[in-house]
C-alpha positions in Angstrom: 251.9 -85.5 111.5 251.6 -85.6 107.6 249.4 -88.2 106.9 248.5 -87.3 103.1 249.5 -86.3 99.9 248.6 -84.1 97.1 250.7 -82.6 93.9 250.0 -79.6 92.1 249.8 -79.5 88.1 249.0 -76.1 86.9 248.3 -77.2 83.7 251.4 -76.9 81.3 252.1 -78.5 78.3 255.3 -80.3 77.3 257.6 -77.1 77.2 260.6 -76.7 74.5 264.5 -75.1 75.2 263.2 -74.4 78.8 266.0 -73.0 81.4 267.3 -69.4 82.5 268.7 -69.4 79.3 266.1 -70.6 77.1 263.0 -69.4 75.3 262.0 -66.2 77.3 258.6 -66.5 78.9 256.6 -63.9 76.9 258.1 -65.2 73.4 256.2 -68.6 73.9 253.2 -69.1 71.6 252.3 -72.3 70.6 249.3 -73.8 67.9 245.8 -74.4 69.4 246.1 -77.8 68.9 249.3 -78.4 71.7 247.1 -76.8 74.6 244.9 -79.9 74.7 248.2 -81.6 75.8 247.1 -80.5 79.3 244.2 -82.2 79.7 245.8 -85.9 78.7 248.8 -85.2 81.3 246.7 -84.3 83.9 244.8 -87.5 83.0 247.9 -89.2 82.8 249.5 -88.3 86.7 246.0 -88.7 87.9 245.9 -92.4 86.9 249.5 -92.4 88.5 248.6 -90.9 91.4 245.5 -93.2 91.7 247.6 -96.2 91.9 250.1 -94.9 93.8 248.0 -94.1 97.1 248.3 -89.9 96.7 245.2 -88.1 98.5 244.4 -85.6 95.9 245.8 -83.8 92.6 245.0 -79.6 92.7 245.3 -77.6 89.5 244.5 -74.4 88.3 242.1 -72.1 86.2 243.9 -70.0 84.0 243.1 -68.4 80.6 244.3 -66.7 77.3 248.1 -68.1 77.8 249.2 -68.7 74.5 252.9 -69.3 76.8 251.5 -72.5 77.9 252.4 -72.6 81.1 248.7 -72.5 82.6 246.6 -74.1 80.1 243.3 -75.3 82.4 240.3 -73.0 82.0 237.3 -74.9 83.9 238.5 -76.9 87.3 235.3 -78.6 88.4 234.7 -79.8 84.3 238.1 -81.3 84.3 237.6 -82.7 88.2 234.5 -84.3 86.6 236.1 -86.2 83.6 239.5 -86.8 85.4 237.3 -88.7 88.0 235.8 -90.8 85.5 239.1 -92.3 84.8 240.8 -93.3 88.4 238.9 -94.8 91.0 239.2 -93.3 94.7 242.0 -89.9 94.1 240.0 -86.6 94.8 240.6 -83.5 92.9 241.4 -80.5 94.0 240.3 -76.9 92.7 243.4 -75.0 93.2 241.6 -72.3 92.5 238.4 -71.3 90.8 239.1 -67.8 90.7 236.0 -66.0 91.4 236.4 -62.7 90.0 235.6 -64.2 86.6 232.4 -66.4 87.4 228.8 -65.5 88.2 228.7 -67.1 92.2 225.7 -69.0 91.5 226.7 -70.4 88.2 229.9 -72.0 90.5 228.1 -73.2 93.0 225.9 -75.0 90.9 228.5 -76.6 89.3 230.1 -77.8 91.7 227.0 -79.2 93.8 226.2 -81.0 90.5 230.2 -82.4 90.9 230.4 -83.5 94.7 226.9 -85.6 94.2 228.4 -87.2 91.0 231.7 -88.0 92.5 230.6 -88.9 95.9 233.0 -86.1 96.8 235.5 -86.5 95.6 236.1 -82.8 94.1 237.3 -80.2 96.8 236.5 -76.9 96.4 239.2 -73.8 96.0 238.7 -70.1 95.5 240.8 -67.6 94.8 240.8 -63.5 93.8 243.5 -64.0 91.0 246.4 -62.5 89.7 246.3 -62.1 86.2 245.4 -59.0 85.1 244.9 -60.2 81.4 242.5 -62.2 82.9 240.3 -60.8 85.5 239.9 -58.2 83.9 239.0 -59.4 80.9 236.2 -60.9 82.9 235.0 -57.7 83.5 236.4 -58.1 87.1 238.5 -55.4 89.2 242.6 -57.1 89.9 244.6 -53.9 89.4 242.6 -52.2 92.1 243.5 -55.2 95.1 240.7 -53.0 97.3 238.3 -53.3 94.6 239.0 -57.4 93.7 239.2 -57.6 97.8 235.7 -56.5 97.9 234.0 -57.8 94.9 235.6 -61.1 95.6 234.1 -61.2 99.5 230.7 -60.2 98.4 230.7 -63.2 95.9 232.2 -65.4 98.7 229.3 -64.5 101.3 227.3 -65.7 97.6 228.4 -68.8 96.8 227.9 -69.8 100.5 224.5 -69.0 100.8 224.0 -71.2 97.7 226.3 -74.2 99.9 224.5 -73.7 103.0 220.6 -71.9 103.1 217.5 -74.1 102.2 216.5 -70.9 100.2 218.4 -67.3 100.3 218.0 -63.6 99.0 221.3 -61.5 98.4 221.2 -57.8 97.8 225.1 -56.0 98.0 226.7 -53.9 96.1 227.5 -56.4 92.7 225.0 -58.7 92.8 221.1 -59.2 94.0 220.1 -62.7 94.1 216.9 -62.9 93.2 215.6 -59.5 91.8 212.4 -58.2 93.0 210.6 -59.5 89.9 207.1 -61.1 89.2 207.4 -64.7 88.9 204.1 -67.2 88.5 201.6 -64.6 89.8 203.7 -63.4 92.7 206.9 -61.3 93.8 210.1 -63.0 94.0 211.5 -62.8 97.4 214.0 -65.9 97.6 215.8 -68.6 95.3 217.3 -72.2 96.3 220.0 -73.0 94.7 219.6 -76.6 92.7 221.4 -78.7 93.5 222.6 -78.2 96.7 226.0 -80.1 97.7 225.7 -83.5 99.1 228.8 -82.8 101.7 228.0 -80.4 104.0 229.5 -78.2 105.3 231.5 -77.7 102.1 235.3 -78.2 102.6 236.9 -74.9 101.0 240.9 -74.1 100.2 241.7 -70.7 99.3 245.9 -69.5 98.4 247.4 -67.9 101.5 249.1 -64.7 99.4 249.1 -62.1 102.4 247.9 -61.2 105.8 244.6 -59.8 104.9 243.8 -63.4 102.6 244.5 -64.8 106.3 242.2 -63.0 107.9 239.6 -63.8 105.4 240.4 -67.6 104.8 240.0 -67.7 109.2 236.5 -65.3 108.8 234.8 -67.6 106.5 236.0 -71.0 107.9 237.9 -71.9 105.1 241.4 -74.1 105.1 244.5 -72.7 103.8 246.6 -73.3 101.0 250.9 -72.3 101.1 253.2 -73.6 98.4 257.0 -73.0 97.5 257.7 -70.8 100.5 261.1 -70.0 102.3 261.2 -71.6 105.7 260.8 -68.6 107.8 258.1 -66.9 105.8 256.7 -70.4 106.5 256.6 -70.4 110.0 255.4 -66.4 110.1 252.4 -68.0 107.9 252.0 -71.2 110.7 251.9 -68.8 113.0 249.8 -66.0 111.8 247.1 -68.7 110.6 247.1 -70.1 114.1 246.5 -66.5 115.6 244.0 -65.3 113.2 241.8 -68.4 113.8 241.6 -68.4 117.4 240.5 -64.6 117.1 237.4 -66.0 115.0 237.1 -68.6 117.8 239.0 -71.7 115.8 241.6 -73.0 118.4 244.0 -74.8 116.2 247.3 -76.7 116.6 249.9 -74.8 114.3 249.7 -76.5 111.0 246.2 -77.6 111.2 243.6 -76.9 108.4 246.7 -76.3 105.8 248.3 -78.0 103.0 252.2 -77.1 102.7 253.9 -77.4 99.6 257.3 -77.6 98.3 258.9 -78.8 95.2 261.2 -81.6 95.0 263.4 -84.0 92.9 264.6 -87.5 93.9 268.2 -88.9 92.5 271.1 -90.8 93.7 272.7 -87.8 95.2 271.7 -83.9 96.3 274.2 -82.3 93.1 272.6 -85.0 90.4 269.0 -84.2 91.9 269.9 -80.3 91.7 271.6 -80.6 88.0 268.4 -82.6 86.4 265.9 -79.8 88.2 267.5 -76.6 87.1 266.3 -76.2 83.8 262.3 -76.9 85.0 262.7 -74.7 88.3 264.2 -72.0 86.5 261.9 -72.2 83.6 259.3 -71.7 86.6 260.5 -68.8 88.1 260.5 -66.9 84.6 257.2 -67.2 84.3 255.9 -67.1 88.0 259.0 -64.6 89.3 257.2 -61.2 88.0 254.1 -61.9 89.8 255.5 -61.7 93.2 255.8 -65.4 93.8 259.2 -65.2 95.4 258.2 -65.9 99.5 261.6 -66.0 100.4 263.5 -64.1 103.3 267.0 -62.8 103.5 269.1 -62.9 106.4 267.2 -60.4 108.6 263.6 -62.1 108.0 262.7 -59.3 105.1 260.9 -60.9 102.3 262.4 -60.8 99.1 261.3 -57.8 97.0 261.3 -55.9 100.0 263.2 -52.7 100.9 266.6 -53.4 101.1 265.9 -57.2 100.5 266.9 -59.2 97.1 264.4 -58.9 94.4 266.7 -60.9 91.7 265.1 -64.1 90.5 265.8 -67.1 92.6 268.4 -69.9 91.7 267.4 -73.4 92.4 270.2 -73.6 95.4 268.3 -70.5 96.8 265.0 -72.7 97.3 266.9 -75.9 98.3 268.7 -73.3 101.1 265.2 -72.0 102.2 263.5 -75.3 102.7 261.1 -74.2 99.6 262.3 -77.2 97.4 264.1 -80.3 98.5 266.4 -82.1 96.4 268.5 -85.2 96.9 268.3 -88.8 97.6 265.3 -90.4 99.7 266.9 -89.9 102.4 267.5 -86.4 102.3 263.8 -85.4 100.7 262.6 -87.6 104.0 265.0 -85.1 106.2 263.6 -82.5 104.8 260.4 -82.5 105.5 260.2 -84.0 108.5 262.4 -80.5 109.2 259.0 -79.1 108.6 256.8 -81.2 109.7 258.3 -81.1 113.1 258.0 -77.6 114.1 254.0 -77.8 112.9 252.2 -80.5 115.3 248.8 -79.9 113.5 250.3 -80.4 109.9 248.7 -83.8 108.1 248.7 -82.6 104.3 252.0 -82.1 102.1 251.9 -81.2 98.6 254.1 -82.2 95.6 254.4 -79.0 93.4 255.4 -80.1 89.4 257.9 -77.7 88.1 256.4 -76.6 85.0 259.3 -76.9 83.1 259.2 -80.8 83.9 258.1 -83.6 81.1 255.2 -86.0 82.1 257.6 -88.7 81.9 260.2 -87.4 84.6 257.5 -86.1 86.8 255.7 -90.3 86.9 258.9 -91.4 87.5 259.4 -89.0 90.4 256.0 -89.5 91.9 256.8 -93.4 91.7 260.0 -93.0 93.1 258.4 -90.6 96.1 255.7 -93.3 96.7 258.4 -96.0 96.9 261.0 -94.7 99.3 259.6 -91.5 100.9 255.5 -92.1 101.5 256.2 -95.5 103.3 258.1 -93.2 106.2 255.0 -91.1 106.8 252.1 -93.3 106.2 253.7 -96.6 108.1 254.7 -94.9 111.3 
């Protein structure tokens, strides 16, 4: 049963003449001085979300967008200061994409975060999907083999920093510590300092195919899935289950995942759907050309597929898939217990902020969901 709830903020700013029909995507550019905006709106829902009872807010590290959709560049920084300002909501790292940091470096930082905070920072990785960005990094994303494999080797890294008293590391991108003379003798092995003060460390990473399954399950990590159609939903449930038990995790479908969806609360289902279009479709502009369409047609073939749709989705295609729920209380409730039902293990839901939504409209959603949807989940 759900017993906790996030949101997602990927860190845009206030966007301008949003909607299918608006400002295309790669003609936004916007002064340096709006893309601070993000940081005071994420400060801003977090004090929200504080008050209102939510379990966490995730975001997301992103760089160079001068669009300003993803506007965020250091997660466990942020996490720090955004603590600072509410009292018991934990933040999220959704994700630190690895490709572009030194292993070390991040698990330093965020050892230095979860003893500051008590732990309230959770920790997210992810390989990326930016090309703009990782490989501006210096890092492999064109090649998926080659971010597959430098991203595992810096995985099985930032976990010997998380978990062994001391540790040595010698693969193929990095050698932790280098056989050098140090104080009058050979360096054999390091400790990372600080070491985290929750052990073992609790680690999300995206769920974006069969083989990030496989290696979310491999390294005992918990799983992420947002904005997906209902039955590539359940083929995720249900692969995640599988892939677990082969690595000797027996879990009840739904367990060790956070599901997300998008939503908007109104009077009725047509007002809800009229005031979200602009934001959702703003959203899919920008997020539709990456491959974030996990929808299925009729015969269970995800979209993009052969012989599958590969257009860009309308809202009434996500409210038809289960991917976003719109409507009155009542019907956002409906919805998810839909979900929920089918998924015993399931305890974590997750609000995702269409980035084409103001600050304003987003708190007075997130009040509105706390009022007269949490209340039949948390008081049952």
């Amino acid at each position: 049963m759900i017993k906790r709830f996030h949101s997602l903020y990927v860190g845009h700013i206030e966007l301008d003449n949003i909607g299918k029909d608006g400002t295309p995507a790669n003609d936004r550019r916007y002064p340096r001085e709006r893309f601070g905006e993000a940081f005071f709106m994420a400060r801003r829902i977090a004090k929200v979300m504080d008050e209102l009872g939510f379990h966490a807010l995730w975001t997301a590290e992103h760089h160079f967008q001068h669009e300003g959709y993803e506007c965020l560049p250091n997660l466990v920084q942020l996490s720090l200061w955004l603590a600072t300002q509410t009292t018991r909501l934990k933040f999220g790292c959704g994700f630190n994409i690895l490709p572009m940091w030194h292993p070390v470096r991040l698990a330093e930082d965020y050892a230095m975060a979860d003893i500051v905070t008590d732990g309230r920072v959770i920790m997210g990785v992810g390989r990326g999907y930016h090309a703009r960005e990782v490989e501006s990094f210096g890092a492999p994303m064109l090649d998926r083999d080659a971010n597959r494999e430098y991203f595992e080797e810096q995985l099985q890294l930032l976990l010997k920093c998380f978990n062994e008293e001391s540790f040595h590391h010698e693969g193929k991108h990095f050698t932790v510590p280098p056989a050098v003379p140090y104080r009058g003798y050979e360096l054999k092995e390091v400790t990372a300092v600080p070491r985290p003060k929750h052990l073992p460390v609790e680690m999300y990473m995206p769920v974006a195919s069969g083989s990030s399954i496989d290696m979310i399950a491999k390294y005992g990590m918990k799983a992420m899935v947002a904005l997906n159609g209902e039955k590539i939903l359940d083929d995720v449930m249900k692969a995640w289950q599988e892939t677990c038990a082969r690595y000797g995790r027996h879990l009840q479908l739904g367990q060790d995942m956070i599901w997300g969806a998008g939503l908007y609360i109104a009077d009725s289902q047509e007002e809800a759907m009229r005031k979200l279009e602009p934001a959702h479709d703003e959203r899919y502009k920008w997020f539709g050309p990456f491959g974030f369409v996990r929808y299925a047609d009729e015969q269970g073939r995800m979209w993009g597929s052969h012989g599958a749709p590969s257009r860009t989705p309308s809202l009434r295609d996500g409210v038809a898939q289960k991917a976003w729920f719109c409507g009155t209380p009542g019907q956002v409730i409906d919805g998810i217990k839909s979900i929920e039902a089918k998924y015993p293990g399931l305890e974590d839901f997750m609000i995702h902020w269409a980035e084409g939504l103001s600050a304003d409209e987003f708190e007075a959603q997130l009040r509105w969901f706390a009022r007269d949807v949490m209340p039949a989940f948390t008081e049952r």
